[in-house]
C-alpha positions in Angstrom: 73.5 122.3 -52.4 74.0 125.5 -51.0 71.7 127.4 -49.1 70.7 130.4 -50.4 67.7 131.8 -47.7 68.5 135.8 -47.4 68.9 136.5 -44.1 69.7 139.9 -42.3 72.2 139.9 -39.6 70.8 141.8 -36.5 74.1 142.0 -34.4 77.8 140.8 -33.9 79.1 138.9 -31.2 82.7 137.8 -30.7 83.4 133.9 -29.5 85.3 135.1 -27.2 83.4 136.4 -24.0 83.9 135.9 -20.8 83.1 132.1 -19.6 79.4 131.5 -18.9 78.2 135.1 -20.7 76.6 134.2 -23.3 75.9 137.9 -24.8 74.8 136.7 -28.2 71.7 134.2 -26.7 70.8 137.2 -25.0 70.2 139.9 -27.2 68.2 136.7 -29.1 66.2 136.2 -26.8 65.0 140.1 -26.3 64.7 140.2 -30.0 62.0 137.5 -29.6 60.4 139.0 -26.9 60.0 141.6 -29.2 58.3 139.8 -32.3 61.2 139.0 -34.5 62.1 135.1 -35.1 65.8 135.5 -34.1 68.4 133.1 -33.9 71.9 132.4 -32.9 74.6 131.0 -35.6 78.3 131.1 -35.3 80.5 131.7 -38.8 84.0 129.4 -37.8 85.8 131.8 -40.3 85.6 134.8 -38.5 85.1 133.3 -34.7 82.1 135.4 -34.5 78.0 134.5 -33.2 75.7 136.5 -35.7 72.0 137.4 -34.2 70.5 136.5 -37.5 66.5 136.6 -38.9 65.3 135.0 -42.4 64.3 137.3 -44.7 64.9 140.9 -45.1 65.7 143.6 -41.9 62.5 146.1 -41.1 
């Protein structure tokens, strides 16, 4: 079953970053601090860690 939550992508992060940087867990964590429920995923198609909340962006 496919899952079909609407969820607004905050920022972009390439898979590629320097070893031990972890630029993606970063700007999550501030967005937290800040009142949104953000989280990390990584999309294998494009190599790339989205900053991601459910639901529409404000």
């Amino acid at each position: 079953m496919a899952d079909t939550t609407l969820r607004t992508v905050l920022e972009r992060f390439t898979a590629g970053g320097p070893r031990g940087s972890w630029p993606a867990d970063e700007y999550a964590a501030q967005q937290r601090d800040q009142g949104q429920d953000a989280r990390v995923v990584m999309d294998l198609r494009t190599d790339q860690f989205f900053v991601v909340i459910d639901g529409p962006g404000h």
